[in-house]
TIKOLTOR-737218 format. One record per residue: residue in three letters; x negated, y, z of N, C-alpha, C, CB in turn. Coordinates in steps of 0.2 Angstrom, whole numbers, plus 5000, padded with zeros to 4 digits. Each point is the difference from the previous one (the first is absolute). Glycine has a CB too. Layout:
# residues N
ALAXYZXYZXYZXYZ
...
This chain:
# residues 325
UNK369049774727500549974996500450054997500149915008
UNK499950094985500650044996500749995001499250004994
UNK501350035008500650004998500550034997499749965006
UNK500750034990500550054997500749965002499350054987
UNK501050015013500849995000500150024997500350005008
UNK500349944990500550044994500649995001499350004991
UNK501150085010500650025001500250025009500149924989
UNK499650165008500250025005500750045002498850005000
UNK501749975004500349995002500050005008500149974989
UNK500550015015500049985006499349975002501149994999
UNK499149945000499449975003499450024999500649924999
UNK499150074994499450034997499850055003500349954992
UNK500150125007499750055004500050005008500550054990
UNK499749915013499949995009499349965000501549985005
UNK498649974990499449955000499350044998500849894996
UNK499250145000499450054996499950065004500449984989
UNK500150055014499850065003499650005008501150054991
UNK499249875013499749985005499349985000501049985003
UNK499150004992499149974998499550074998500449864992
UNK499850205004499750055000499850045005500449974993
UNK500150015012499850065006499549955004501350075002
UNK498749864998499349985002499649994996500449965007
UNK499350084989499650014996499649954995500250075007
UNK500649894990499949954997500050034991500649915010
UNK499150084986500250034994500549944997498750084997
UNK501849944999500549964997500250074992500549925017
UNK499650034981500450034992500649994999499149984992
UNK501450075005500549984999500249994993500150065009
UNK500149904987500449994995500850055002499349874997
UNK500950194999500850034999500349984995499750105005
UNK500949924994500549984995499650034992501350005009
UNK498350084993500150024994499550045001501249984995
UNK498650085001499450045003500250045002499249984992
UNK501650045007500050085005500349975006500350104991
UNK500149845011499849995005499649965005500650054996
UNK498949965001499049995001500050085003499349904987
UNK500950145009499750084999500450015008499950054984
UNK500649955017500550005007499549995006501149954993
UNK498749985007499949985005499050025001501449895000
UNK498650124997499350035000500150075003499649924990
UNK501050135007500150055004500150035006500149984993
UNK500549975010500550005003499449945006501450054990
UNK498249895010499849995007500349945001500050125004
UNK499949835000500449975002500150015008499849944990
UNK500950035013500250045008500349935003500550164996
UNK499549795008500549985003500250015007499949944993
UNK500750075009500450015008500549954999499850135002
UNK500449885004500449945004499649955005500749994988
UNK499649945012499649955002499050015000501349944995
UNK498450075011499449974999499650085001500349864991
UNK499150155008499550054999500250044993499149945007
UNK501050144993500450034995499150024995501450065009
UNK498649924987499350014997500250044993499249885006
UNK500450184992500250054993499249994998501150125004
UNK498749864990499550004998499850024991500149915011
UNK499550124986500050004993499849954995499850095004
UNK500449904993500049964995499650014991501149985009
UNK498249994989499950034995500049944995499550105005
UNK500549844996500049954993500549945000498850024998
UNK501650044999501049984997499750014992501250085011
UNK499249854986500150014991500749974998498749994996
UNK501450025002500849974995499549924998500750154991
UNK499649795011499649964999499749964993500550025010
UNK499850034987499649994991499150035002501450064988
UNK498949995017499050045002499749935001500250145008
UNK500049824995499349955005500249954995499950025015
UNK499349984980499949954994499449975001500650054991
UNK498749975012499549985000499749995011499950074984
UNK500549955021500049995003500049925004500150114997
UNK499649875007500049945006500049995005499649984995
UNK500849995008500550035006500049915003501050134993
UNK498649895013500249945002500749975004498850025000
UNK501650025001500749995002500650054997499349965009
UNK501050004985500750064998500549985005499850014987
UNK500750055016500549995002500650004996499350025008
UNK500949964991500950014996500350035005500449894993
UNK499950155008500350055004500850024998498850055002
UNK501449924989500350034998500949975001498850044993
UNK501749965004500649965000499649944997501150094997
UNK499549865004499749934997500050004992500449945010
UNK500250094987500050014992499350044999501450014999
UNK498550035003499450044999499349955000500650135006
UNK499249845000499649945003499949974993500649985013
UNK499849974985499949984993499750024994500849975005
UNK499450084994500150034996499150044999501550005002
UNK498350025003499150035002499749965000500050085007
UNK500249854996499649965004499349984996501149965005
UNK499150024989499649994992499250055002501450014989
UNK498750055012499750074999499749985006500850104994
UNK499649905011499550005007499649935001501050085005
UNK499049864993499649944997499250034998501349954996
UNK499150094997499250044997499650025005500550064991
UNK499749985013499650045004499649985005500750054997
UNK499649865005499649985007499349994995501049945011
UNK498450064994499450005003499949904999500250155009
UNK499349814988499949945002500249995008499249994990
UNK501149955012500150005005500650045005499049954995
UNK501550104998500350045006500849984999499050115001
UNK501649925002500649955002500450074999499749875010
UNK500950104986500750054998500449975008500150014982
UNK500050045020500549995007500650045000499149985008
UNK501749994989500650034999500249985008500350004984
UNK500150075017500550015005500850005000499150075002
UNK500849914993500750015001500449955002499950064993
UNK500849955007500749985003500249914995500550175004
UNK499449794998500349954997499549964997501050064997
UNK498949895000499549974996499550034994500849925005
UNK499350144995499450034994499449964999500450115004
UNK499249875006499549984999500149894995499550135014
UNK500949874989500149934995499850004993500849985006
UNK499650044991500150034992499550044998501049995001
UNK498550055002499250014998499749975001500050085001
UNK500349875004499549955000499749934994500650055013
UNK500049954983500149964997499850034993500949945009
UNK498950134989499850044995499449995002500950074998
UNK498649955006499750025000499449975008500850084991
UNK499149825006500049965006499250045004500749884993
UNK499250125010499450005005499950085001499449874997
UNK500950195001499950065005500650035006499250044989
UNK501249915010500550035002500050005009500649984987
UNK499550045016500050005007500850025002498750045002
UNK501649905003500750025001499750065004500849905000
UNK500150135001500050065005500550035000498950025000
UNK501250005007500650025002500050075005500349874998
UNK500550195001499750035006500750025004498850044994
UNK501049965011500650035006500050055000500049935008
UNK499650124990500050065001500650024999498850004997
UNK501450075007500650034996499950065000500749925001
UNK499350124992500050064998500350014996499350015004
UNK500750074997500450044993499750064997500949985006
UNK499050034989499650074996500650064999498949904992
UNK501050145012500250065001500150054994499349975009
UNK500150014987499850044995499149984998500950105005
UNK499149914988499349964997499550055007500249974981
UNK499349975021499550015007500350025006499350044993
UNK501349955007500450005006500449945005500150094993
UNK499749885012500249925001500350035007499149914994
UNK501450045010500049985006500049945002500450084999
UNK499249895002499949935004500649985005498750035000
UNK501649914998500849995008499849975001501050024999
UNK498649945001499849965005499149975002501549984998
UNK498449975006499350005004499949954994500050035014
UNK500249954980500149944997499349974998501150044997
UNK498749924999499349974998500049954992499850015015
UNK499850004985499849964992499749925001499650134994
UNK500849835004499749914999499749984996500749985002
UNK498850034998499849974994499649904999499850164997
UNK500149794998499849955000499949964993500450015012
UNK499449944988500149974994500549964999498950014999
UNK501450014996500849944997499949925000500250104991
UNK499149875009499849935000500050005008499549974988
UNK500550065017499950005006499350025005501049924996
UNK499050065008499350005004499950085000499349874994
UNK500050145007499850075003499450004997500650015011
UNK499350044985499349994996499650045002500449974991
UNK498950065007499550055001500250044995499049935005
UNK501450064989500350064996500650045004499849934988
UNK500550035014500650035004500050065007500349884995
UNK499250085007499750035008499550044997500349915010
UNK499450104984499650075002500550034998498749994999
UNK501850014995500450074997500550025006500049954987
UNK500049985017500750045008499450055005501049855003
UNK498350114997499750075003499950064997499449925005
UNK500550094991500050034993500650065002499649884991
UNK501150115008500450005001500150045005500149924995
UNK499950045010499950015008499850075004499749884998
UNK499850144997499950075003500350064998499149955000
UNK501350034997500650065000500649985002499650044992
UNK500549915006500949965004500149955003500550024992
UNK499949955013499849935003500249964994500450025013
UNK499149934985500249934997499649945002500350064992
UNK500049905006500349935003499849944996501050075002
UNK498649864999500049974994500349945003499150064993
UNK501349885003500349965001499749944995500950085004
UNK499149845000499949944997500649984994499349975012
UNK501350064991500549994998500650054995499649935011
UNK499850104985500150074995500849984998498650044993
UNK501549915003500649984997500749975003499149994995
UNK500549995012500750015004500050065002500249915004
UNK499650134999499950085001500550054996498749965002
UNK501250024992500550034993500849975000498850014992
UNK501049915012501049994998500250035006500249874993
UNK499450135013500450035005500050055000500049955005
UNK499950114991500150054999500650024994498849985005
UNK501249974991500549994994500749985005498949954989
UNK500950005016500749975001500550085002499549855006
UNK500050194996500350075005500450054993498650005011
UNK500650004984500450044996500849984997498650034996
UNK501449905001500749994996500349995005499849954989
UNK500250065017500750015005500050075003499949875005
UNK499750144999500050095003500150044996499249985008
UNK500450014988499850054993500650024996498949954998
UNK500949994998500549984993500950015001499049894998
UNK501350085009500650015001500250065002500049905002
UNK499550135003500350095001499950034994499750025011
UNK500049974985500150034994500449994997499150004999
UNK501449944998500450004998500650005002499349974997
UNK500850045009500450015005500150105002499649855006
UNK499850184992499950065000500250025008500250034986
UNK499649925018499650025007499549975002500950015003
UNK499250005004499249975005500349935002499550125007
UNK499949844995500449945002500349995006499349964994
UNK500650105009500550025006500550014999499450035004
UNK501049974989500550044999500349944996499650145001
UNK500149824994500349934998500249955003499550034994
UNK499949955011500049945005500650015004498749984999
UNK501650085005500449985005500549964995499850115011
UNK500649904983500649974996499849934999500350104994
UNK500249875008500149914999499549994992501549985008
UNK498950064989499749994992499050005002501350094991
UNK498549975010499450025000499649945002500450135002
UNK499849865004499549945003500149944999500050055007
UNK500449934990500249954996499549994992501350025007
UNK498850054992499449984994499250025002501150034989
UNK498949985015499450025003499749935003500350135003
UNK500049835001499849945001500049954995500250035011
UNK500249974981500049944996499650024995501149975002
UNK498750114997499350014997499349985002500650074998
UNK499249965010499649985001499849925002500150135001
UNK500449814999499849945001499949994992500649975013
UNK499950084982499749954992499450034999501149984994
UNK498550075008499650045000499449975003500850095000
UNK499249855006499649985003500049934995500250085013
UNK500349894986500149924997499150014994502049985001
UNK498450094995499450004996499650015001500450014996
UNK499350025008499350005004499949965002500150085003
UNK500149855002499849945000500049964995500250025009
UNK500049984984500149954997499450034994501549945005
UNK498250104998499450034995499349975004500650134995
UNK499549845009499549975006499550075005499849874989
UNK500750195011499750045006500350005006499650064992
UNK500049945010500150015009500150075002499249905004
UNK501450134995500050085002499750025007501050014993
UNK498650055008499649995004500450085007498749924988
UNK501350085017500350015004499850084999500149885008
UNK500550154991499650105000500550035007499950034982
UNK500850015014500450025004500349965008500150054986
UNK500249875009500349975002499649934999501150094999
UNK499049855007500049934997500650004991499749935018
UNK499950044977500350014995500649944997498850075001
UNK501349905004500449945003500350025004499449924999
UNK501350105000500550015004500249945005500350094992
UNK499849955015500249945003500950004999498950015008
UNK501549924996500449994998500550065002499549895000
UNK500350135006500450065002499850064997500349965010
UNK499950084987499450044996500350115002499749864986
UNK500750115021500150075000499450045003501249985001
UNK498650025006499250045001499549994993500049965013
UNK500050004983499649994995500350064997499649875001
UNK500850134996500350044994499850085005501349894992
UNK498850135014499950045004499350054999500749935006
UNK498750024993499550015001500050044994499649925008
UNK500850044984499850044995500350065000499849914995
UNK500650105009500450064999499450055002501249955003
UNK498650045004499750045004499450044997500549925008
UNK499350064986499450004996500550034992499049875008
UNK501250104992500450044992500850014999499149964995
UNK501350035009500650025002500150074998500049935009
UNK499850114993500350064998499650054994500249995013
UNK499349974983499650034994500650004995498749945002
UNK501050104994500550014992499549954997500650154999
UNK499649824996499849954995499550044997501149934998
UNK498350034996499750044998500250014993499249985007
UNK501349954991500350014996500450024999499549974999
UNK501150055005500550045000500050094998500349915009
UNK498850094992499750084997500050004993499250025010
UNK500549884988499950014994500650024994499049935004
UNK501650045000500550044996500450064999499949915001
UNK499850135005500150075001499750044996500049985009
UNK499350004990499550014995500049994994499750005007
UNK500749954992500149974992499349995001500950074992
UNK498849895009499249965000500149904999499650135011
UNK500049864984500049925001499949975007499750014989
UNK500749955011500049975009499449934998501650045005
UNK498249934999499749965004500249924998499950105009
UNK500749914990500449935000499949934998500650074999
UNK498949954994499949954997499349945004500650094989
UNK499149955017499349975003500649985006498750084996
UNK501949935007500149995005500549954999499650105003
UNK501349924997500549934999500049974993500850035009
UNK498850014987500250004991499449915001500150194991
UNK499449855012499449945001500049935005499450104999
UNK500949905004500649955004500149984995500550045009
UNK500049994988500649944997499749984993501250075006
UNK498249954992499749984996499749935001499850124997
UNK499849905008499549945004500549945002499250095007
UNK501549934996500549945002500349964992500350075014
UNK499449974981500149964993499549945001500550124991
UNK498949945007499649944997499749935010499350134985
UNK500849895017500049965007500549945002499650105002
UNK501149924994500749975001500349995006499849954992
UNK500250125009500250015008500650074995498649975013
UNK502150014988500350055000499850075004500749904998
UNK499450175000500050045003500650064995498649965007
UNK502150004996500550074995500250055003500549924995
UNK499150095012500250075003499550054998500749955009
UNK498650024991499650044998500150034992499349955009
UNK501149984987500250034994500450065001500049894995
UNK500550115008500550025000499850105001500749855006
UNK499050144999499850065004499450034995500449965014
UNK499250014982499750024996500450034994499249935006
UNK501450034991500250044996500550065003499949894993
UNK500250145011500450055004499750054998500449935010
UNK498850054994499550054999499950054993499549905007
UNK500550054987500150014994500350045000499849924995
UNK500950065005500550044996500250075006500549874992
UNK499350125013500050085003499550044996500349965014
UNK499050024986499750024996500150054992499849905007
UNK500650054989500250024996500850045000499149924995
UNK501150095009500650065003500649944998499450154995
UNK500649805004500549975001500549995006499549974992
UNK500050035014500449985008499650075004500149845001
UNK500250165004499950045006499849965006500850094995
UNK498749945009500049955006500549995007498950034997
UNK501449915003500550015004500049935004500750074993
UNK499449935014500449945004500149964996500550055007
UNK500149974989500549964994499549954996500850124997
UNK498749925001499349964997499849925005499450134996
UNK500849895009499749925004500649965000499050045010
UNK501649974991500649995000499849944993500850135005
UNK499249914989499949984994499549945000500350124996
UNK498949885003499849965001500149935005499650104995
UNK500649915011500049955004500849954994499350085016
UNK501449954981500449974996499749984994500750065005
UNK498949954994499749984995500150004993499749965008
């Protein structure tokens, strides 16, 4: 089985460079040719979390290079803006019979799905890491990759690419890919989304009456739409159905991301496009065309924006705001 990745980053690079050291061959698609030239120099390395593996790397191209190759599995590795934007390219590339599988955060795999009906494979990853430097990772945690088909069930495409897969990272395949993604989603536009715009952890927003307050009226408008799209979100972190008492419950999330910095609270550090539009932007899109109100996901999605474009700063004050509406 042929695979490329494209976009080596975090993930991509933990995912690529574990499969190399079990002497899987894998290609990389890079942003550009010098750095293709980089990571061809320099190696790839991860530490942290799991077995520390350093391995060489020889077929990296800027992904204008891969025009005539066939690849029975591409992986999108990249931001979700970026995702879009290759996905076209990476299409070209598969092999009859082979499946574009995006990772990313929020519904990406929806919306490729709907471009580009029958290769797309949901997927999702818990993994968590960080890139150091181009071929540099640290793995934080023991995390694992989901993958399934978006019409549901468990296919022989799915489970050979998770064995496939498998020999480098733990992954995972589900009947229930689509619920799999909103419970993952319900996590991002609450844990995520609010510490970001709050410019803390959710440990640091939730104890304030404000914080939890819009943390529990998001994630039930957040779920409303999820059921009223006819998915059954499927059990990950937490049962995805809060119970009525929901303080152990809300606990458990802590315990697992409580104390993380946002991923997008970096993206604004960075001045980098954020995620938003696959996450509450996509909510409150979905609770249009569905007729399920969702004005907080509006709300918080426009926050997003305009911190974005330097109009707001991240603050407390921010949840304050949205819950007044």
């Amino acid at each position: 089985m042929r695979l490329l990745i494209i976009g080596v980053g975090a993930l991509g690079g933990v995912i690529g460079a574990r499969l190399l050291a079990r002497g899987v061959p894998v290609a990389f698609a890079a942003r550009d040719a010098s750095s293709a030239a980089a990571l061809v120099s320099a190696g790839l390395q991860v530490t942290g979390v799991g077995e520390e593996v350093a391995t060489g790397v020889s077929e990296v191209r800027a992904l204008a290079g891969w025009s005539r190759a066939a690849f029975d599995l591409v992986v999108l590795a990249t931001k979700a803006d970026d995702a879009l934007a290759v996905a076209s390219h990476g299409v070209e590339l598969l092999a009859p019979g082979g499946a574009l599988l995006p990772i990313q955060n929020g519904a990406v795999a929806q919306v490729l799905a709907r471009r580009h009906p029958g290769v797309i494979l949901g997927g999702l990853s818990n993994l968590g890491a960080t890139m150091l430097a181009p071929g540099r990772y640290q793995q934080r945690n023991a995390g694992h990759i989901l993958i399934g088909e978006l019409a549901g069930g468990v296919t022989e495409r799915a489970a050979r690419m998770a064995s496939f897969l498998g020999t480098g990272i733990e992954t995972r395949t589900t009947p229930n890919m689509s619920g799999a993604i909103w419970s993952k989603l319900l996590l991002n536009c609450t844990v995520t989304t609010l510490g970001a715009v709050a410019g803390t952890t959710m440990r640091g927003y939730i104890a304030s009456p404000e914080g939890r307050a819009l943390f529990d009226r998001t994630y039930d408008e957040t779920l409303a739409v999820a059921s009223a799209s006819g998915v059954r979100p499927e059990r990950m972190l937490v049962d995805p159905i809060p119970p009525a008492d929901r303080d152990a419950w809300i606990e458990q999330i802590l315990s697992a991301y409580g104390d993380l910095q946002p991923s997008m609270h970096q993206d604004f550090e960075r001045r980098r496009p954020t995620e938003i539009e696959f996450i509450n932007g996509y909510v409150a899109r979905q609770g249009v065309e569905l007729g399920v109100p969702a004005p907080l996901n509006a709300a918080i999605a426009d926050t997003v924006r305009a911190i974005s474009r330097g109009e707001m700063t991240p603050s407390l004050e921010n949840l304050r705001r949205i819950l007044r509406g």
